[in-house]
N, CA and C of each residue as an Amber inpcrd file, in Angstrom:
protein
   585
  20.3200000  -0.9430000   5.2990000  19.8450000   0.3960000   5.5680000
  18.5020000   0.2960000   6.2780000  18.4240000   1.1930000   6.8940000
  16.6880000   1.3120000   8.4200000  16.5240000   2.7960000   7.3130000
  15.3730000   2.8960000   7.4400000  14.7330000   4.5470000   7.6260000
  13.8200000   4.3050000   8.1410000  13.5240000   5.8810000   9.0920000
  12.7170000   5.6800000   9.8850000  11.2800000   7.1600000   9.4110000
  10.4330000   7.0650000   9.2480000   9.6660000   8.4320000   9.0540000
   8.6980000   8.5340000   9.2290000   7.9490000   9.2100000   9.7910000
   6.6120000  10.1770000  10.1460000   6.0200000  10.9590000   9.0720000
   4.8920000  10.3920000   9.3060000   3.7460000  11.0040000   8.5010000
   3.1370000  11.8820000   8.5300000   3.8930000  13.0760000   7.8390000
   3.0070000  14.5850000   8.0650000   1.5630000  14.8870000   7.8720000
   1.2700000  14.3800000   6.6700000  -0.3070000  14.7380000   5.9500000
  -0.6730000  13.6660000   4.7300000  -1.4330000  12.3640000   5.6180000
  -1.4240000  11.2360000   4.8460000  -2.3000000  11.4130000   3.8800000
  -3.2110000  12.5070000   3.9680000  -4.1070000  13.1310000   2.7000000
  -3.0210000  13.6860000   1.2320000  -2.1910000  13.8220000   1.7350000
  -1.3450000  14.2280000   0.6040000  -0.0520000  13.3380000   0.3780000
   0.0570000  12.1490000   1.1350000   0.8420000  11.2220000   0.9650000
   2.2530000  11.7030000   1.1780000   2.1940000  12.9830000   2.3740000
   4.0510000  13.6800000   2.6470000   4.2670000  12.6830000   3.8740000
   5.5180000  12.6830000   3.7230000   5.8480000  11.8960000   4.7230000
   7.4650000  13.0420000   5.3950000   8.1710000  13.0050000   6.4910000
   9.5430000  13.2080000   6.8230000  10.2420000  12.2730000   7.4350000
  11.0630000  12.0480000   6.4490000  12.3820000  10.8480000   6.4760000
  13.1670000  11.6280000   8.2150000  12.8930000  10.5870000   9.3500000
  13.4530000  11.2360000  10.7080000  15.1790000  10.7530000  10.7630000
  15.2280000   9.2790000  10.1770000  16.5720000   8.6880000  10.6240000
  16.9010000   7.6550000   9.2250000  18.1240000   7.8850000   9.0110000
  18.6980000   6.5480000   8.3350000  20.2750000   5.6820000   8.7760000
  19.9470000   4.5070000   8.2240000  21.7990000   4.3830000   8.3520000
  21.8460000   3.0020000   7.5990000  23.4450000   2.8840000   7.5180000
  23.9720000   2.3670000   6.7240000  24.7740000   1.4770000   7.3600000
  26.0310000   1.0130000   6.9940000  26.9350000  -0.1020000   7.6860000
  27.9180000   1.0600000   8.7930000  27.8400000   2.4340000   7.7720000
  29.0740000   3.4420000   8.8370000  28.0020000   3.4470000  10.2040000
  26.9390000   4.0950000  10.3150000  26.3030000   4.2090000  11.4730000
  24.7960000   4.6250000  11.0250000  24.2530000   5.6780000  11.8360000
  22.6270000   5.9970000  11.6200000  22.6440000   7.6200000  12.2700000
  21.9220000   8.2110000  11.5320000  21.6920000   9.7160000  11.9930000
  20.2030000  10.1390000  11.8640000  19.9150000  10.6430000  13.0600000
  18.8850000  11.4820000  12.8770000  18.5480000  12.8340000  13.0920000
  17.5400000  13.4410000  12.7490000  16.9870000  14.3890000  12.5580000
  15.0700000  14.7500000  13.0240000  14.4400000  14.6550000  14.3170000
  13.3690000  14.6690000  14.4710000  12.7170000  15.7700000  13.6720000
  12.9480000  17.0170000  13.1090000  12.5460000  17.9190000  12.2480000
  11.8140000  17.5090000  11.0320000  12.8400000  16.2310000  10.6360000
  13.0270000  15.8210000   9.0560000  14.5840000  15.6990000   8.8130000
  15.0700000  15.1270000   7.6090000  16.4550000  15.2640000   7.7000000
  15.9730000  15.3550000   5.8170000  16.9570000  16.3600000   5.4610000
  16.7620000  16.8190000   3.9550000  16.9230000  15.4940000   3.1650000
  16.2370000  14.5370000   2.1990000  16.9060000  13.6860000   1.9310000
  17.3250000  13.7870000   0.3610000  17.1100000  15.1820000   0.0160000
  17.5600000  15.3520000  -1.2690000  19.1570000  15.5490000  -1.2600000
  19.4290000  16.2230000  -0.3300000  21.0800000  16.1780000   0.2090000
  21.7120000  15.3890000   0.5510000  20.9550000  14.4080000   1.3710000
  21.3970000  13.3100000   1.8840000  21.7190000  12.6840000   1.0080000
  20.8680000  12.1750000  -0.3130000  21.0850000  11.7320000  -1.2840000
  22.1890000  12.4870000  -2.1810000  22.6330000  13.8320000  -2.1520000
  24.3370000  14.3310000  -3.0520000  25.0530000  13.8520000  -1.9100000
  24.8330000  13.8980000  -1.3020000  26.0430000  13.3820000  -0.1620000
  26.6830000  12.1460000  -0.1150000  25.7730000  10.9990000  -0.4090000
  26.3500000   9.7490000  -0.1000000  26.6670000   9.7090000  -1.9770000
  25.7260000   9.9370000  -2.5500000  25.8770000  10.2070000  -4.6170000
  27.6340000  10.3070000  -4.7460000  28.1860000  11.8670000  -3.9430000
  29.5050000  12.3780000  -3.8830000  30.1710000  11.2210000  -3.1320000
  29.8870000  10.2490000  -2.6220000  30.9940000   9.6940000  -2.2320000
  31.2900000   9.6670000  -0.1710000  30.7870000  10.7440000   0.1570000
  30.8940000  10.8810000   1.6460000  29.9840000  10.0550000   2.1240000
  30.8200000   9.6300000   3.6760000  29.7420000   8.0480000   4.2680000
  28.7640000   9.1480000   5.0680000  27.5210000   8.0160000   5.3650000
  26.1920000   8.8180000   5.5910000  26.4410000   9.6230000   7.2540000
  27.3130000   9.2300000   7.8300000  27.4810000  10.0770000   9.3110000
  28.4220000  10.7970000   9.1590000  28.6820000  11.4960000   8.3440000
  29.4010000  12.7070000   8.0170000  28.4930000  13.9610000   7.5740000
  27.1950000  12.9240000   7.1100000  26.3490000  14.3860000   6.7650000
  25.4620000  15.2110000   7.7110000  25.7950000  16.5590000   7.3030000
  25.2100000  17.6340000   8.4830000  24.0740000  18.0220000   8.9660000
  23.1130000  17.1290000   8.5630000  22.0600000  17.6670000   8.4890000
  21.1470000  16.6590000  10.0530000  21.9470000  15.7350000  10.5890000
  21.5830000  15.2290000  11.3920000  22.5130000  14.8030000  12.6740000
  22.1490000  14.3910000  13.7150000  22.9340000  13.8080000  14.7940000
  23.5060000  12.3220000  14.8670000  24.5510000  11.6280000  14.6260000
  24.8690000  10.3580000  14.7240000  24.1330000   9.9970000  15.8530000
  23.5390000   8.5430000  15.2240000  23.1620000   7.5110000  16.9250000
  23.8970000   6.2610000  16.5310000  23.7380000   5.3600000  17.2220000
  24.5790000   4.1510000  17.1510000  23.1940000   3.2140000  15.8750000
  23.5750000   2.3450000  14.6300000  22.8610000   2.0400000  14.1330000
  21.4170000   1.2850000  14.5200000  21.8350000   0.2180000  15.9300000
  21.0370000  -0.0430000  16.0510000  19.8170000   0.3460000  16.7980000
  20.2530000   1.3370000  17.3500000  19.4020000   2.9880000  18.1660000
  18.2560000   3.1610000  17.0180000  18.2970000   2.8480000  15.4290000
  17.4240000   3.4870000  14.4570000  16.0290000   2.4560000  15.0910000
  16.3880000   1.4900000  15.3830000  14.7530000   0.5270000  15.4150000
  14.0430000   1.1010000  16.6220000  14.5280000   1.9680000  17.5080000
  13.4810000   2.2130000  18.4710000  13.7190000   3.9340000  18.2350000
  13.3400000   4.1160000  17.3620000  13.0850000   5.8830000  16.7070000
  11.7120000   5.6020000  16.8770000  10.8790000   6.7830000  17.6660000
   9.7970000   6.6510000  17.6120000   9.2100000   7.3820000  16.0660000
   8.6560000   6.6030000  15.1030000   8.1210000   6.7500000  14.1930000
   6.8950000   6.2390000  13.7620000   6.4140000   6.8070000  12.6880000
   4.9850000   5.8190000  12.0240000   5.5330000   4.9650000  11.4380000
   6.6320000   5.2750000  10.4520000   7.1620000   3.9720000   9.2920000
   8.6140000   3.1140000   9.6390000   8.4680000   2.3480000   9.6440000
  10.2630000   2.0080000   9.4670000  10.3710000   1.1260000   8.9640000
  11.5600000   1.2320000   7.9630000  11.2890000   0.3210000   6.8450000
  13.1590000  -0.4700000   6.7280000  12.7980000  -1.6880000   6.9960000
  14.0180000  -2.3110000   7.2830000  14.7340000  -2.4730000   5.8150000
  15.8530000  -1.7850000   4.7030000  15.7560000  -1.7960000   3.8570000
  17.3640000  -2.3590000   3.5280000  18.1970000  -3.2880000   3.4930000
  18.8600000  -3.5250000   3.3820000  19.1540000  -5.3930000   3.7310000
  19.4910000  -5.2460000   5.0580000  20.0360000  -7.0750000   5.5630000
  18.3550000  -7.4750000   6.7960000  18.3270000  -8.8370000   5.9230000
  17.7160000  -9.7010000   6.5360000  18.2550000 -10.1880000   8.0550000
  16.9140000 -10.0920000   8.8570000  17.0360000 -10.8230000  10.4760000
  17.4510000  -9.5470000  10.9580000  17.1560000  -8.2920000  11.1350000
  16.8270000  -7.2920000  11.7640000  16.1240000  -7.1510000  12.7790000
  15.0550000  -7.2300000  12.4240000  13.7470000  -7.3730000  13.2380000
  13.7830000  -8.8120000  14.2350000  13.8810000  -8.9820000  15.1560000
  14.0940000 -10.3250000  16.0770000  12.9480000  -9.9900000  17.3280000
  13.2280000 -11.0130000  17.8780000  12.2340000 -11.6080000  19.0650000
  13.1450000 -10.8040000  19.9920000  14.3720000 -10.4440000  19.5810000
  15.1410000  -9.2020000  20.9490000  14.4790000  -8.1090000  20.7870000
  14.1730000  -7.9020000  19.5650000  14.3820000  -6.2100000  19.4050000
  12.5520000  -5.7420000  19.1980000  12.1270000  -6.8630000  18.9170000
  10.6950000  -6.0140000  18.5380000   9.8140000  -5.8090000  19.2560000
  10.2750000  -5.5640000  20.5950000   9.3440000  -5.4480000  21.7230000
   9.6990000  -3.9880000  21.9880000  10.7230000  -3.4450000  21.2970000
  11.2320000  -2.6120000  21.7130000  10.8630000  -1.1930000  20.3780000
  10.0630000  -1.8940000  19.0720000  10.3490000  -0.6970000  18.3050000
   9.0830000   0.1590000  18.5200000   8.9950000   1.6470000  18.1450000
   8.0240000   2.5970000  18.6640000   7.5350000   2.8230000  17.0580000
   6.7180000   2.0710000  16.1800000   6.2910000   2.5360000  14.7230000
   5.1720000   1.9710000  15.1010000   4.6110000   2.4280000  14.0600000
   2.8670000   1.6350000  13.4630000   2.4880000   0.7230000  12.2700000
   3.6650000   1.1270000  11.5700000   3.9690000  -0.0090000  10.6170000
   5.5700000  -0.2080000  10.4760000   5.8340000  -1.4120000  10.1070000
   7.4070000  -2.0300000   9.0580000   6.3800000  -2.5600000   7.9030000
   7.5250000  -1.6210000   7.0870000   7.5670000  -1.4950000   5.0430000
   8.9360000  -2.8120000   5.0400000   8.2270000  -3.8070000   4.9220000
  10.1090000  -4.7210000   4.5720000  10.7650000  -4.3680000   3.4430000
  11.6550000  -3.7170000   2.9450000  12.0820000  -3.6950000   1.9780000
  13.1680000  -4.2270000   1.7370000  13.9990000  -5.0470000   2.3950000
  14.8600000  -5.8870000   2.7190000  14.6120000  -7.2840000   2.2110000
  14.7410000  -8.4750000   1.9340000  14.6680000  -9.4950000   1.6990000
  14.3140000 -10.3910000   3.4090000  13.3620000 -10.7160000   3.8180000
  13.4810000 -11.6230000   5.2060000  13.6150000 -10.6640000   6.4320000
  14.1570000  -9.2640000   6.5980000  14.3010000  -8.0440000   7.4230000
  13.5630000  -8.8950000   9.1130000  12.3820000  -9.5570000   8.9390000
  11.6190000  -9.7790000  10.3030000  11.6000000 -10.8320000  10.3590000
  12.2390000 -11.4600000  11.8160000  12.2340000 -13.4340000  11.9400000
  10.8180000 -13.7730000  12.3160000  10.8290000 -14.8050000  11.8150000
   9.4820000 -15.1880000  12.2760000   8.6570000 -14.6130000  13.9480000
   9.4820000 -14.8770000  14.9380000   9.7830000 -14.7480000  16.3200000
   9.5160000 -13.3790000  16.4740000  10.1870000 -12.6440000  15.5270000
  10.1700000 -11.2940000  15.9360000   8.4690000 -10.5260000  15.3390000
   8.1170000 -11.3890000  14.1600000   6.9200000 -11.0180000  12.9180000
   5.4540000 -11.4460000  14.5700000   5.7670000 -12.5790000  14.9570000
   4.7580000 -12.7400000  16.1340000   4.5820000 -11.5950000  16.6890000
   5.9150000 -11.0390000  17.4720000   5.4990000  -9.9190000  18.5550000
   5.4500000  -8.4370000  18.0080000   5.6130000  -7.7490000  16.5910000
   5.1900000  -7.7970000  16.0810000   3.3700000  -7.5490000  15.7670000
   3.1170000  -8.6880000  15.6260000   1.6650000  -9.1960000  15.6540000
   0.9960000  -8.4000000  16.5990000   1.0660000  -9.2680000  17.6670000
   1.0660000  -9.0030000  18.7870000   0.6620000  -7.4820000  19.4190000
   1.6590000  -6.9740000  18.9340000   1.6670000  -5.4180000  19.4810000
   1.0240000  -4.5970000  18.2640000   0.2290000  -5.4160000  17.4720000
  -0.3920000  -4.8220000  16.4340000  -0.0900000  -3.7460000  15.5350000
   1.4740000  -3.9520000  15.0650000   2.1100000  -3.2080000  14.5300000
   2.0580000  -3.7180000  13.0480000   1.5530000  -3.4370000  12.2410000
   1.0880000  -3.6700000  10.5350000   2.6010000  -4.1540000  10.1380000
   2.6400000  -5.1210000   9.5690000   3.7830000  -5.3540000   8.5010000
   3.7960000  -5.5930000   6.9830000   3.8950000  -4.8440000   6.5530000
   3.9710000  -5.2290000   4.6060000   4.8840000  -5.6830000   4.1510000
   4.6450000  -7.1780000   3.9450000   5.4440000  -7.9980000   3.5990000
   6.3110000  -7.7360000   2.6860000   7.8700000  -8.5640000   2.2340000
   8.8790000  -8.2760000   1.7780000   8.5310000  -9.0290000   0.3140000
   7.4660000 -10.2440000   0.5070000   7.0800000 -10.5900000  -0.5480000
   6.0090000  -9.7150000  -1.5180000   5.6860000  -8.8140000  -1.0970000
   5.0140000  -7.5030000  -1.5750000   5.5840000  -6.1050000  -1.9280000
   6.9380000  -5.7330000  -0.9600000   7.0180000  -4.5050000  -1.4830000
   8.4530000  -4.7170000  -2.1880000   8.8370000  -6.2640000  -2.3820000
  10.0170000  -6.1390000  -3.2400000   9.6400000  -6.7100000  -4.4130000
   8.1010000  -6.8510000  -5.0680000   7.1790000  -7.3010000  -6.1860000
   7.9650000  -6.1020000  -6.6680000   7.9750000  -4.5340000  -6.7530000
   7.8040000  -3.7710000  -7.9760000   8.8200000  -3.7670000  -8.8220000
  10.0730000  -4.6780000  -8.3760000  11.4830000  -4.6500000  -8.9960000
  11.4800000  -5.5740000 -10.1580000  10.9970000  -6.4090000  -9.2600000
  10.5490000  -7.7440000 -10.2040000   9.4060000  -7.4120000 -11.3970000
   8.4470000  -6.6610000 -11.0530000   7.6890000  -6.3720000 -12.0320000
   8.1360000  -5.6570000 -13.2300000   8.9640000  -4.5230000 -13.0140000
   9.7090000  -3.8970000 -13.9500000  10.5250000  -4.6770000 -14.6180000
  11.0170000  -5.5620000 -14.5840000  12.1310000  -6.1010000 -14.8970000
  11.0930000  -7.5430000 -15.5740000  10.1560000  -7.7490000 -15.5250000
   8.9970000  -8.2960000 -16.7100000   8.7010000  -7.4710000 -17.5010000
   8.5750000  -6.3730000 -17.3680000   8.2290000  -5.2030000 -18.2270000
   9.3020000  -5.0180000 -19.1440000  10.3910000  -4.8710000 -18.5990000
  11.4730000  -4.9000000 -19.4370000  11.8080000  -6.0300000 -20.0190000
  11.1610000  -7.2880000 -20.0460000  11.4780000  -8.3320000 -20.9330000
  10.9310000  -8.2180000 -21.6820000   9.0760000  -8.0890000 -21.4980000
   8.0880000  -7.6510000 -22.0640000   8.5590000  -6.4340000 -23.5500000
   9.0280000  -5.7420000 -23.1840000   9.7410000  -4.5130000 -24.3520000
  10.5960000  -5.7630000 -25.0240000  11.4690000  -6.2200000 -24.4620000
  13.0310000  -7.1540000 -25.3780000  11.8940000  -7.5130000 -26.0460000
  10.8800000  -8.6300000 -25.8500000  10.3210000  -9.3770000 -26.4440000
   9.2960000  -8.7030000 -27.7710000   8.7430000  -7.7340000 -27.6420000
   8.0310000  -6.6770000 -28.8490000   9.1530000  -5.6400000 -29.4230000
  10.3830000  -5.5340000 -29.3110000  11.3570000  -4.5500000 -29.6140000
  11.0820000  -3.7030000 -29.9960000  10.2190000  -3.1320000 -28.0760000
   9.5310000  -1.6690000 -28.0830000  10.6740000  -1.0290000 -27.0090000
   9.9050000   0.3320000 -26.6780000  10.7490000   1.0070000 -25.6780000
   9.7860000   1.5980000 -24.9290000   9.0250000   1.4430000 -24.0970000
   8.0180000   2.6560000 -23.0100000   8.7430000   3.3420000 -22.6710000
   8.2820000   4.3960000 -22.4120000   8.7770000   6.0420000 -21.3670000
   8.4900000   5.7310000 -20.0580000   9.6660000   5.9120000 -19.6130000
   9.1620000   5.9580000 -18.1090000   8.2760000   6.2470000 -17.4570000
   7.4020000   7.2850000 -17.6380000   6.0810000   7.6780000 -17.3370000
   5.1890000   6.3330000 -17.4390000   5.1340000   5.5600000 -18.5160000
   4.4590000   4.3260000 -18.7810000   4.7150000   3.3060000 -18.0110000
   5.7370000   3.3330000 -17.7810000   6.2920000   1.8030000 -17.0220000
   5.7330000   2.2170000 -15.5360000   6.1300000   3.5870000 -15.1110000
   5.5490000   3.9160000 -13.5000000   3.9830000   3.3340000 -13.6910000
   3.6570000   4.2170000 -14.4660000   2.0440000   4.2100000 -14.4790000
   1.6020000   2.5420000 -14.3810000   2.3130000   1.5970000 -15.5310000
   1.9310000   0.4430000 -15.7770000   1.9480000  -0.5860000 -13.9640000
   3.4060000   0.1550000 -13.4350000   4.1970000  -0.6540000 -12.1120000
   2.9080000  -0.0320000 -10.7980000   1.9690000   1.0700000 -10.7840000
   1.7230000   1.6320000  -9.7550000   0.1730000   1.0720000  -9.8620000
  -0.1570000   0.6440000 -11.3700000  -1.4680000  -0.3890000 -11.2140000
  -1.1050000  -1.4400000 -10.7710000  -0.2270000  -2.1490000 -11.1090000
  -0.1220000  -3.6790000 -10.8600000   0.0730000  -3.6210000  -9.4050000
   0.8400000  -2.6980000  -8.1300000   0.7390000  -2.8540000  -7.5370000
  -0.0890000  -2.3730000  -6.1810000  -0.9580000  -1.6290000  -7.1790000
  -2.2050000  -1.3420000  -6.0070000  -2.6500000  -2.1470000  -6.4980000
  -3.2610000  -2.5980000  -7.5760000  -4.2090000  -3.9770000  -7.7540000
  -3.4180000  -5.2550000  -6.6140000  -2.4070000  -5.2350000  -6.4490000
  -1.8610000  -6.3930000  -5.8200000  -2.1930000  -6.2390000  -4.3450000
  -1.7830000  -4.7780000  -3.7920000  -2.4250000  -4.6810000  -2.1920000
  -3.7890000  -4.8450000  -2.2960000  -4.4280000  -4.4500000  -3.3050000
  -5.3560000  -4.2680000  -3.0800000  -6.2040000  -5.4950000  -2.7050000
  -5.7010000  -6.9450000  -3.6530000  -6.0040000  -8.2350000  -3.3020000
  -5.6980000  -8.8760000  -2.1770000  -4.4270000  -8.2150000  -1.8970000
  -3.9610000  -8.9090000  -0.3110000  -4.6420000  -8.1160000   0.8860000
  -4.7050000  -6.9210000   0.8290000  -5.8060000  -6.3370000   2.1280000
  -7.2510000  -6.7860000   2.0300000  -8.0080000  -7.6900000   0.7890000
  -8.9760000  -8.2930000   0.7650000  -8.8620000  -9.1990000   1.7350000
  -8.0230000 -10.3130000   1.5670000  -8.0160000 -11.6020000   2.2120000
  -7.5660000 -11.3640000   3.6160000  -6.7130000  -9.9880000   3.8000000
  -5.8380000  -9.7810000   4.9270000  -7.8570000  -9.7530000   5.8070000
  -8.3280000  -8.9620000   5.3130000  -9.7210000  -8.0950000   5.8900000
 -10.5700000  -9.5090000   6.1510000 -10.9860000 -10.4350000   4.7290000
 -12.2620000 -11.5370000   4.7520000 -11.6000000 -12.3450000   6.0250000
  -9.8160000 -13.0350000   5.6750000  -9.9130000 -14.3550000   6.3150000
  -8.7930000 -13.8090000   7.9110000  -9.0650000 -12.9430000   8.4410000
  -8.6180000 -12.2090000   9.3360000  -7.1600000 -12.8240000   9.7560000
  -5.9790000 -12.8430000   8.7670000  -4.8290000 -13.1210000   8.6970000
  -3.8360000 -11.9560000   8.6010000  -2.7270000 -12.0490000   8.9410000
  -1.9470000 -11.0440000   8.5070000  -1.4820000 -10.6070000   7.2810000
  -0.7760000  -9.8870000   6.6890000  -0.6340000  -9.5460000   5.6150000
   0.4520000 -10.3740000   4.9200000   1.2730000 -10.5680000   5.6350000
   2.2250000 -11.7280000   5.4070000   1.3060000 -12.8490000   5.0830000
   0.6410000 -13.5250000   5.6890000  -0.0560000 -14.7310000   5.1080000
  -1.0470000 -14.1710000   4.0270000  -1.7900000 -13.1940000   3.9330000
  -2.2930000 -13.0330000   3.3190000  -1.5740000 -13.1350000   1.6340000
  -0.4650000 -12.3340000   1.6840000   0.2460000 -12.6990000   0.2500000
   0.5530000 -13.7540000   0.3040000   0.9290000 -14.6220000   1.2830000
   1.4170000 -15.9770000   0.7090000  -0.0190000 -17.0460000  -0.1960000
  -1.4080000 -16.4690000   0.5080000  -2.2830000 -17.2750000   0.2610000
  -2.8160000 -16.6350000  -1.6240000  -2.2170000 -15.2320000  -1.5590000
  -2.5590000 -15.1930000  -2.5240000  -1.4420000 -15.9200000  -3.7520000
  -0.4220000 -15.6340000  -3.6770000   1.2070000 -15.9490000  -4.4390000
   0.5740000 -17.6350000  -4.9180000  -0.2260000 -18.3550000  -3.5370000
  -0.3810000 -19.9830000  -4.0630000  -1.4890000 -19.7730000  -4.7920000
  -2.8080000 -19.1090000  -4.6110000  -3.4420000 -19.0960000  -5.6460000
  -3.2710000 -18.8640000  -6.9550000  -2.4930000 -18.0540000  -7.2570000
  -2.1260000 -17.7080000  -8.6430000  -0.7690000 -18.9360000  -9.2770000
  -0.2690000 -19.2010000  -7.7790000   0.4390000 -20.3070000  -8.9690000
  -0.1550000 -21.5750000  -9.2430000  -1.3380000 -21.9400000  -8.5730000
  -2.3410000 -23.1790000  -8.3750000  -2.8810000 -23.0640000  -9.6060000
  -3.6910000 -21.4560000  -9.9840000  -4.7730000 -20.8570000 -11.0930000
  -3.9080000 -21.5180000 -12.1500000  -2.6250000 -20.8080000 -12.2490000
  -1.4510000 -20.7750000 -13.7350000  -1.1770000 -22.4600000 -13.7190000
  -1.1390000 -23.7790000 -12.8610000  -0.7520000 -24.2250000 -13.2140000
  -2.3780000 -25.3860000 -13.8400000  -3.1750000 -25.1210000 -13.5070000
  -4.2140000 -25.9750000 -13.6310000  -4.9570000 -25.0360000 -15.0050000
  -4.8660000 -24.4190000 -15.4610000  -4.9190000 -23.4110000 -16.8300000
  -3.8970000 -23.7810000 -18.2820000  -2.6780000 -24.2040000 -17.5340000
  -1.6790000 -24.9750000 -18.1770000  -2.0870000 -26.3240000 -18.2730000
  -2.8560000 -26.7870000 -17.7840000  -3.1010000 -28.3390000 -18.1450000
  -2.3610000 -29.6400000 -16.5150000  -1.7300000 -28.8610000 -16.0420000
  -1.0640000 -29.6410000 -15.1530000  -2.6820000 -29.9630000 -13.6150000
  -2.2240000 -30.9000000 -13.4780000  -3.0090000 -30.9800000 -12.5700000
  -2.9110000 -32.2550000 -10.7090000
């Protein structure tokens, strides 16, 4: 899955979802496309270019949607050294596993288009799912409210460390988490005694 969306009023953190798609195809909507419907729609069972609320394009038409966000959210190697000369955003959200080849992460670069790494924005799944061991292990139960709250510190504290290093050691954000990911497993293992 691609979505593609524009940022109405970043003071209030709205955004409008312009385009999505799936394996059937990709539809958009420059208005906005409702995605609370969008979401009963595909929920009910109907494939996503059947729904009315937008115009079919061909899927791979979604990477050059001119947008602020696009967030490659499904299959890895999307993003290539073909295609990324070609996309019109200001940032890629990876939410995909690998979504940008190296080749493609250069130009990219290059065209100074922000990328938030996949090793960052696919942390909050993983984090929950410590949290939820965390409960097995005290045979507690948090409220959801808690677990958000608990998942939305850990991961602004986490950008918040990687736009440090991204800022001091003038690297990308991609390296920047990687430099942090080795520090902490360097810290954990020399704390453990290993050395």
């Amino acid at each position: 899955m691609l979505v593609a969306s524009r940022v109405a009023h970043v003071t209030r953190g709205r955004h409008q979802v312009t385009a999505v798609s799936d394996a059937s195809g990709a539809i958009l909507n420059e208005a906005g496309l409702d995605v609370k419907g969008l979401r009963a729609h595909i929920a009910a069972g109907h494939p996503l270019v059947e729904f009315g609320g937008g115009g079919v394009i061909p899927a791979q038409e979604l990477l050059t949607v001119p947008c602020d966000v696009l967030m490659p959210a499904a299959i890895g190697g999307v993003i290539t050294d073909q295609n990324a000369g070609q996309l019109q955003c200001k940032f890629v959200v990876e939410a995909a596993n690998g979504p940008t080849t190296p080749e493609g992460d250069a130009i990219l670069r290059d065209r100074g288009i922000v990328v938030l790494p996949d090793i960052y924005t696919n942390a909050g799944g993983v984090t929950v799912s410590f949290f939820e061991w965390v409960q097995n292990l005290q045979n507690f139960k948090w409220e959801e409210d808690d677990v958000n709250r608990r998942l939305d510190r850990k991961m602004t504290d986490a950008f918040q460390n990687i736009w440090k290093i991204h800022k001091d050691k003038g690297v990308p954000l991609r390296v920047a988490a990687f430099i942090k990911a080795l520090h902490e497993v360097t810290r954990a293992e020399l704390h453990r005694g290993f050395d």
